[in-house]
C-alpha positions in Angstrom: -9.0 -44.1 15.3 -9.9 -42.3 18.2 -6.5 -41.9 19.7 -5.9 -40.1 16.0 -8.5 -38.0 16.4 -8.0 -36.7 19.7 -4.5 -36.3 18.8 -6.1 -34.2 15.6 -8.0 -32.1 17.9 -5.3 -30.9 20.4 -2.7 -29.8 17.5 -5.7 -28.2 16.3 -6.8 -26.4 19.2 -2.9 -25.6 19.7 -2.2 -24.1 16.4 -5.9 -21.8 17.1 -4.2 -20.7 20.3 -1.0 -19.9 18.6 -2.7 -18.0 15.8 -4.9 -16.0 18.0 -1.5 -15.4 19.8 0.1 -13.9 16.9 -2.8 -11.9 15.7 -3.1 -10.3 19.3 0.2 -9.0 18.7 -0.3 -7.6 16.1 -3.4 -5.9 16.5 -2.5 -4.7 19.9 -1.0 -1.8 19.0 -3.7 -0.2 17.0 -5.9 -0.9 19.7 -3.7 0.8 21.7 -3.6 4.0 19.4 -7.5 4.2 19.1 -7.7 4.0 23.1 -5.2 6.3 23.2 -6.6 8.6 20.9 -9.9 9.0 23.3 -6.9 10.0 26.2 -6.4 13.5 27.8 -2.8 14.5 26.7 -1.4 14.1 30.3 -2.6 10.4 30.2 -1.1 9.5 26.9 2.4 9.5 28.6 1.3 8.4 32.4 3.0 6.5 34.8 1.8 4.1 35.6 0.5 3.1 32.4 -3.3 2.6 32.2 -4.7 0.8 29.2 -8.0 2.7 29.7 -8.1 6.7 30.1 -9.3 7.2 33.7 -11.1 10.3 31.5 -12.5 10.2 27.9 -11.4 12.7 25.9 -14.0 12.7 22.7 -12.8 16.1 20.9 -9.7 15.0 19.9 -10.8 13.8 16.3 -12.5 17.1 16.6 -9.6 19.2 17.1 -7.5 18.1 14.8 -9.7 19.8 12.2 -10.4 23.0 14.0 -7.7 23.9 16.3 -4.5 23.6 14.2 -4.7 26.0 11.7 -1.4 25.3 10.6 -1.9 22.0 9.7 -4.9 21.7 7.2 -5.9 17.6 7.3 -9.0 17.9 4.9 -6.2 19.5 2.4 -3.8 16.5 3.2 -6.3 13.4 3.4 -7.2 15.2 -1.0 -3.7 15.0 -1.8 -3.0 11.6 -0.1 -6.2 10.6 -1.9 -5.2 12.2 -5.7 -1.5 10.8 -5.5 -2.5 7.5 -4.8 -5.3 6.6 -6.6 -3.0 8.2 -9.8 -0.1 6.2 -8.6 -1.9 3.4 -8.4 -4.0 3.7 -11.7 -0.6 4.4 -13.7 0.8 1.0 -11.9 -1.7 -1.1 -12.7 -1.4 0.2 -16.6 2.6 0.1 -16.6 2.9 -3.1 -14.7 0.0 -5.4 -17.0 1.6 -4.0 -20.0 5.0 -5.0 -18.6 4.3 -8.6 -17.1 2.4 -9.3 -19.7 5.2 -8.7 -22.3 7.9 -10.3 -20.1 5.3 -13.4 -20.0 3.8 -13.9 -23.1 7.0 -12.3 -26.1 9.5 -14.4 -26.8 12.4 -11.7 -27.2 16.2 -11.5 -27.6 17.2 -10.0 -23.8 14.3 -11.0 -22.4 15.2 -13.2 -19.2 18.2 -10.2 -18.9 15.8 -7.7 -18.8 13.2 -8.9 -16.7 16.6 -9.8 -14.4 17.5 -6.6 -14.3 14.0 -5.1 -13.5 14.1 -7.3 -10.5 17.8 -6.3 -9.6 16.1 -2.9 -8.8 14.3 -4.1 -5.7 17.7 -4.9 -4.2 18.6 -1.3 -4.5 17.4 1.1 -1.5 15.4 4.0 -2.1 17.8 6.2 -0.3 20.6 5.2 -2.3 18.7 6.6 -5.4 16.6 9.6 -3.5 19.6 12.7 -4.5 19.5 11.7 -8.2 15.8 11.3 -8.4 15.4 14.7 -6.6 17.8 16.4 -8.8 16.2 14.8 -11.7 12.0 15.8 -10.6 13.4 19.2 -9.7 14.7 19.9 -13.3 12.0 18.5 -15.0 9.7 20.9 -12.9 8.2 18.4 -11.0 8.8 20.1 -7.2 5.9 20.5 -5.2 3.4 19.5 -6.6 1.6 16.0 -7.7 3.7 14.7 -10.6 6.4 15.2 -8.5 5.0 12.2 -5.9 3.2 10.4 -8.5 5.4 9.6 -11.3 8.3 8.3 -9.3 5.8 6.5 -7.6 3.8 4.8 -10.4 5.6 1.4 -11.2 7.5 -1.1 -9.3 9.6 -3.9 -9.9 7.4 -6.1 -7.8 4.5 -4.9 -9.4 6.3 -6.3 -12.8 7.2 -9.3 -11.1 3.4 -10.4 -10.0 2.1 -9.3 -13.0 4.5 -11.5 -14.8 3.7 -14.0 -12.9 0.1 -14.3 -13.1 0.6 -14.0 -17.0 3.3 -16.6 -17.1 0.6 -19.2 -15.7 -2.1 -17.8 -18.3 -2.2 -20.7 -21.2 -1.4 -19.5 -24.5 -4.2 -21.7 -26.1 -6.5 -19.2 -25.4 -4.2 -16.1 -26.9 -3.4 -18.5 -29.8 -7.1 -19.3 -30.4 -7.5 -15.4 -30.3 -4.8 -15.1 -32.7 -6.9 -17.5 -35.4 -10.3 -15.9 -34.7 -7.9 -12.3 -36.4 -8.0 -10.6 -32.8 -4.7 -8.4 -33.1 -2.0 -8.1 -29.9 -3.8 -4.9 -28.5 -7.4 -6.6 -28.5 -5.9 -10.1 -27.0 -4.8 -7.7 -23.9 -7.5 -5.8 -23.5 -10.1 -8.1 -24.1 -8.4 -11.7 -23.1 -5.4 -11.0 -21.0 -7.1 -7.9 -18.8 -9.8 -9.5 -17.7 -8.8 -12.7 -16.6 -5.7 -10.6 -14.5 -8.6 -9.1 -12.4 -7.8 -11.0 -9.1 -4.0 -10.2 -9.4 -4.6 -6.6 -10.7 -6.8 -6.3 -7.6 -4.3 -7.5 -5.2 -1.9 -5.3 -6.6 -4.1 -2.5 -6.2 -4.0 -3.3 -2.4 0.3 -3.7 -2.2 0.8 -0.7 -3.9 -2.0 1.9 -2.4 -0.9 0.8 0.9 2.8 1.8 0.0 2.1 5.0 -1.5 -0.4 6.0 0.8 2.4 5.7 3.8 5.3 6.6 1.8 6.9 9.4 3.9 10.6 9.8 3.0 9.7 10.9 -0.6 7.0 13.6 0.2 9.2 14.9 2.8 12.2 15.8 0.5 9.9 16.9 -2.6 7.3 19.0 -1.4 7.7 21.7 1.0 5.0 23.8 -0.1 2.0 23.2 3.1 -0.9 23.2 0.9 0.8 20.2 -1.1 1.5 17.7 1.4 0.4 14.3 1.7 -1.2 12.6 5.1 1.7 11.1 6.7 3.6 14.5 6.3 1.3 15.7 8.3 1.1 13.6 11.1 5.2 13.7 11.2 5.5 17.5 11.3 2.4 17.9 13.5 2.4 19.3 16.7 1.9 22.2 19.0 2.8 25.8 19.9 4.4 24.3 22.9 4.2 21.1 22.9 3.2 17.6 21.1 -1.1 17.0 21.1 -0.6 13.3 21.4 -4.1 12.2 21.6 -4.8 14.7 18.3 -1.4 12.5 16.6 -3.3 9.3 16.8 -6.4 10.7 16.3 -5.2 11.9 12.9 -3.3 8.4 12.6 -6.5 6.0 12.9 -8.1 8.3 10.5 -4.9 7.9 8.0 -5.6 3.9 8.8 -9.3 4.1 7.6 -8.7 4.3 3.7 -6.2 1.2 3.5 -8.0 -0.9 6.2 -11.4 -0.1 3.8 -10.0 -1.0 0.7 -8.5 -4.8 2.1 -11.7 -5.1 3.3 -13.9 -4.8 -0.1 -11.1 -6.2 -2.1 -9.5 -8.9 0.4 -11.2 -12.1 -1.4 -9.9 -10.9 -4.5 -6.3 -10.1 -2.6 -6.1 -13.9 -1.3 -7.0 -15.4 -5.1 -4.8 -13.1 -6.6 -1.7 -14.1 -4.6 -2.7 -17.7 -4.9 -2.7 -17.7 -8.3 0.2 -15.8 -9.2 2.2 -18.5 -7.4 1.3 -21.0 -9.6 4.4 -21.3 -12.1 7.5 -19.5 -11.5 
């Protein structure tokens, strides 16, 4: 018993060691942008490399709102904000009403057609970007915030985990709904919505963190300045002569504030809901 014990201990302590491991690689890097942030521009790029600036820079989170006229971030950080909290809204809507359908109606085509939903995540964005520019511009959509929101607003993966989490919903409780004379709207809205919360919340978090980013997209529809999103920003940015470096990741920690916020407050809800839309496939 003790020889199991001790033996329980040391793959214990080993798989601590190896998960603090991973985690330091990961998080390195953003520790490395923040300290970098705090770094004269010379010291960004030094030889030798010094983890610590040998001088603390503190303006740079200043500067990037006041010297670079050209570049207004208050404007961007409102439009990153308005496009993805639309985007996200008009997800949650389209995907529940989806995945629930897929789940719950027993329909001629229905295994095809979810099939071909999720056929759609094999396909590329860039091997659909020319047609879906060609198709925004014509409806009128250039520059400005339908043109990032609607092509934006559903996913097949958003489909898929909805679908999911309804699949393992019972139907005893939408047939019981059924007998009490609740009609298909009322069982959604007041059966099926509710007890989605943990996956609609984790969904919430995968898809605000993808539209928030997305860069590719903004940079081909919008080239009006006073329309562009965050990470546009930060890509074009730079100065008359040369690249601000420590105002780049100063602007970059700030983009990482929003996302990093919203695991935060939702990330109990985040774990549940991806727990539990793995429970039947």
């Amino acid at each position: 018993m003790t020889s199991y014990r001790f033996r329980e201990r040391v793959l214990r302590a080993i798989l601590y060691v190896l998960i603090a491991a991973l985690g330091a690689v990961f998080v390195f890097p953003f520790l490395w942008m923040i300290i970098s942030s705090f770094k004269l521009n010379r010291d960004v790029l030094a030889i030798p490399i010094r983890f610590f600036p040998p001088e603390w820079n503190w303006m740079s989170y200043v500067n990037v709102f006041t010297k670079f006229p050209d570049f207004n971030f208050p404007r961007l950080i409102l439009n990153s904000l308005v496009v993805t909290t639309i985007a996200v809204l008009f997800c949650l809507f389209l995907a529940a009403t989806a995945g629930y359908g897929f789940a719950k109606y027993r329909f001629k085509g229905n295994n095809v057609l979810f099939t071909i939903v999720l056929a759609t995540m094999m396909i590329s964005f860039e091997a659909i970007v020319v047609p879906l520019f060609i198709l925004v511009r014509q409806l009128g959509m250039q520059n400005n915030y339908w043109g990032l929101i609607i092509p934006e607003s559903l996913t097949a993966f958003g489909v898929f985990m909805m679908r999911q989490f309804f699949y393992a919903l019972p139907n005893d409780y939408i047939e019981s709904a059924r007998i009490d004379g609740a009609n298909e709207y009322t069982i959604f809205v007041k059966l099926g919505l509710p007890m989605a919360k943990t996956a609609l919340l984790a969904l919430v978090i995968f898809h605000a963190q993808w539209v928030w980013n997305l860069l590719l997209w903004p940079m081909i529809v919008m080239s009006n300045p006073d329309m562009r999103v965050l990470p546009q920003g930060i890509a074009l940015f730079k100065g008359g002569y040369n690249t601000p470096y420590p105002e780049q990741l100063a602007v970059s920690v700030i983009a990482c504030l929003p996302i990093l916020l919203l695991y935060i407050f939702l990330s109990k809800y985040f774990v549940k809901g991806i727990a539990m839309t793995g429970l039947k496939g």
